[in-house]
Every structure is written in structure tokens, then in C-alpha cells.
N, C-alpha and C positions, 0 to 999 in steps of 0.2 A: 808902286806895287812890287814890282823886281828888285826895287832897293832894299826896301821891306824883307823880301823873304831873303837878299845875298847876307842883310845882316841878321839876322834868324840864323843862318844855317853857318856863318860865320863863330855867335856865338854858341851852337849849340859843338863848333869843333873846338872852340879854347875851352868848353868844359869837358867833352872826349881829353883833350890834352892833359889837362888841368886833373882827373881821374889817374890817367895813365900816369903823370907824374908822381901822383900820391900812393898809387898801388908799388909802383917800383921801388917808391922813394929816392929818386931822382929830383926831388927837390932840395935835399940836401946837396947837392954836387953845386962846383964852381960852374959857371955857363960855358966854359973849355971842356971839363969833364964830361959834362952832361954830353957836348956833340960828340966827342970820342966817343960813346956807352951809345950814342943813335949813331952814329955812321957803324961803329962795330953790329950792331944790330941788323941793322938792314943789309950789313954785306953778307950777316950770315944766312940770313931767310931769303936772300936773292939766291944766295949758292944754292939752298936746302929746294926751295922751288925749280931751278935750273935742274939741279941734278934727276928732283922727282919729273920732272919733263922729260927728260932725255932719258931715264932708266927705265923708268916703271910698265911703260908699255912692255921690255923683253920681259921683265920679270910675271908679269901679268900673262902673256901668251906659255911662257915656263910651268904656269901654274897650271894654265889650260890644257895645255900637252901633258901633264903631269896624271892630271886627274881625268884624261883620253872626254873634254867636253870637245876639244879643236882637236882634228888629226892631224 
């Protein structure tokens, strides 16, 4: 039964991938290319998440003070 659904849910990510690939068109890339374009990718949505972590909260109380809802 577990086997059953790890491979279900296994293939239901090589076609997640397999979509993703096609939308980008990252199927055309050499398999070097292609990890360059996913590690470049993921460093930038790690930084963009990081960042919105760490900022948003001041910018979000800025707001608040701004428009007198927090004193």
C-alpha cells in the first residue's frame, strides 16, 4: 500500500518536472546548462525569500505608523 502511493506520488513529481521543463523550455539545454539555470534559480528565490523575511516585517510596521493604525 506505501509503495503504491510513494510511486504515485513519485510519478505524479516527474510530471510536475516534466511540465516545468516544457513551460521553460529547459529541455532544450545540455544537462550542465540545465543545472546551472536550477542552482541559479534557486539561489535567487532563496535570496528573494530571505530578504522578504528579514525586511518586510519593518516595512510592514512603516506602513502601520504611516497610516497612525499602530502608534
Amino acid at each position: 500500500m506505501a509503495g503504491m502511493a510513494l510511486a504515485r506520488a513519485w510519478k505524479q513529481m516527474s510530471w510536475f518536472y516534466y511540465q516545468y521543463l516544457l513551460v521553460t523550455a529547459l529541455y532544450m539545454l545540455e544537462p550542465w546548462e540545465r543545472t546551472v539555470f536550477n542552482s541559479m534559480l534557486v539561489s535567487i528565490m532563496g535570496m528573494a525569500l530571505y530578504t522578504g523575511y528579514v525586511f518586510m516585517p519593518q516595512h510592514i510596521m512603516a506602513i502601520l505608523h504611516y497610516f497612525e493604525i499602530v502608534q
